[in-house]
Every structure is written in C-alpha cells, then in structure tokens.
C-alpha positions in Angstrom: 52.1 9.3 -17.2 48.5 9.2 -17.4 46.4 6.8 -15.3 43.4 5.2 -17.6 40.2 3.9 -15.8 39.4 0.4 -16.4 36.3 0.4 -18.6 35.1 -2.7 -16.4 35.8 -1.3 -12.9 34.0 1.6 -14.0 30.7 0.2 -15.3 30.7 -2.2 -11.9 31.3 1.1 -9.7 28.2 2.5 -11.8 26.1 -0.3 -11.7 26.9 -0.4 -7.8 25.8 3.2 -7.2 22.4 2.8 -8.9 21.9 -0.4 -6.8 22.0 1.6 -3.6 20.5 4.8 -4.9 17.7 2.0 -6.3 17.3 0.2 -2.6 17.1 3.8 -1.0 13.9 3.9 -2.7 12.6 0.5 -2.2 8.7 0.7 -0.4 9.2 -1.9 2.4 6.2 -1.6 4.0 4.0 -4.9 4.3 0.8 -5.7 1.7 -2.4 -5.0 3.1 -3.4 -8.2 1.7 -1.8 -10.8 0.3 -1.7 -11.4 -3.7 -5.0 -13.1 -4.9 -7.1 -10.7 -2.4 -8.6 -7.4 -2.1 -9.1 -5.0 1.0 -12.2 -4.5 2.6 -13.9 -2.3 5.1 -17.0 -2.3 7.8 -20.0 -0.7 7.3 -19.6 2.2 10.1 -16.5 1.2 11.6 -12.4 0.7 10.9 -12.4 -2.8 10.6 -11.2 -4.1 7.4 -10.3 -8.2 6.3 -8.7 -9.3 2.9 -11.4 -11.0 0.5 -10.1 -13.6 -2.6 -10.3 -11.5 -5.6 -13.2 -14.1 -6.6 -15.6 -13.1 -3.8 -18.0 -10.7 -2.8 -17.6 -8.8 0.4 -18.8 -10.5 3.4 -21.9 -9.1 5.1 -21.4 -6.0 7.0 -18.1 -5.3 4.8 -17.8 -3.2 1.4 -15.5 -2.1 -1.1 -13.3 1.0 -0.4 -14.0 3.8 -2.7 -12.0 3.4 -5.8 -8.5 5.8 -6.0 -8.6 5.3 -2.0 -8.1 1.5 -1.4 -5.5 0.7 0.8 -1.9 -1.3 -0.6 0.4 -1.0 2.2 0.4 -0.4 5.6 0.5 3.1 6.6 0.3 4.1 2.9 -1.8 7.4 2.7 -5.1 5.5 2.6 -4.3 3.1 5.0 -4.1 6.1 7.7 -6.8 7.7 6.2 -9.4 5.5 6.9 -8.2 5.0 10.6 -10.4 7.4 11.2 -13.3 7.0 8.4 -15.5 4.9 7.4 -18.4 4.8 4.9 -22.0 4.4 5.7 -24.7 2.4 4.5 -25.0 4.7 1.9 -22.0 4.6 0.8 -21.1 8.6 2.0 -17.7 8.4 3.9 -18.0 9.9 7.4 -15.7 10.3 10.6 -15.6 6.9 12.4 -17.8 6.3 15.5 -14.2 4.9 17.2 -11.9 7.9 15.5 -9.1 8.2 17.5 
C-alpha cells in the first residue's frame, strides 16, 4: 500500500519552512531615524540628530557622505563613524573623542 502526501499539508509545511528561513533573515535592528527624517552629523565630532526630510541641517551639523549614511544601529556605517567625523571641509578624519 502506498502512502500519498496530502497536496495541502504539503504546500502548508512549505510555506511554513520559508516563513522561518524568511524571519532568520529579518534585520531587527532599530532605525537610526524615524521615517520622514534623515541622519545627521557634527562638524568635528560623533554627535548626530535626525532632521525632517524638509529641512536643512542645523548649524554645526552636516550631511553624511553619500553611500555612508547610517540606517540602523550598528549597521556598518553606524560603527564607522563612531570614530570619524568630517571637517569643515568636508574631508572625513579620526574623531577628536575616538574611542
């Protein structure tokens, strides 16, 4: 006698597995800023604040470099510039406070 698999329990065990091979890869990490704002920097230091997307940077603050903005904490860019910061030129250097 030959056992046949239930179509339905089948698709429902395969649709289960790629739910938890899905939610292995889930990035769970918190938003540098919420949505509707942008990531900032100081001028010389690590500081950084979330601007509305309709603003300019406050005084003393600037844009991070473009392809190294921060989205998520402790996301490659995020650590980066824990310890650099860009000058009033606009070079990035080591942070005064690098730890």
């Amino acid at each position: 006698m030959s056992r046949r698999v239930n179509p339905l329990l089948a698709a429902l065990a395969g649709a289960a597995a790629v739910v938890a091979l899905a939610g292995c890869s889930l990035d769970l990490r918190d938003a540098i800023c919420s949505h509707g704002e942008y990531p900032v920097m100081t001028v010389g230091g690590t500081g950084s604040a979330c601007v509305p997307d309709d603003e300019k940077p406050p005084s003393g603050y600037v844009r991070y470099p473009e392809g190294k903005v921060p989205r998520k904490v402790d996301d490659k860019w995020d650590v980066y510039w824990r310890t650099h910061t860009l000058d009033k030129s606009g070079a990035i250097i080591d942070a005064p406070d690098r730890s």
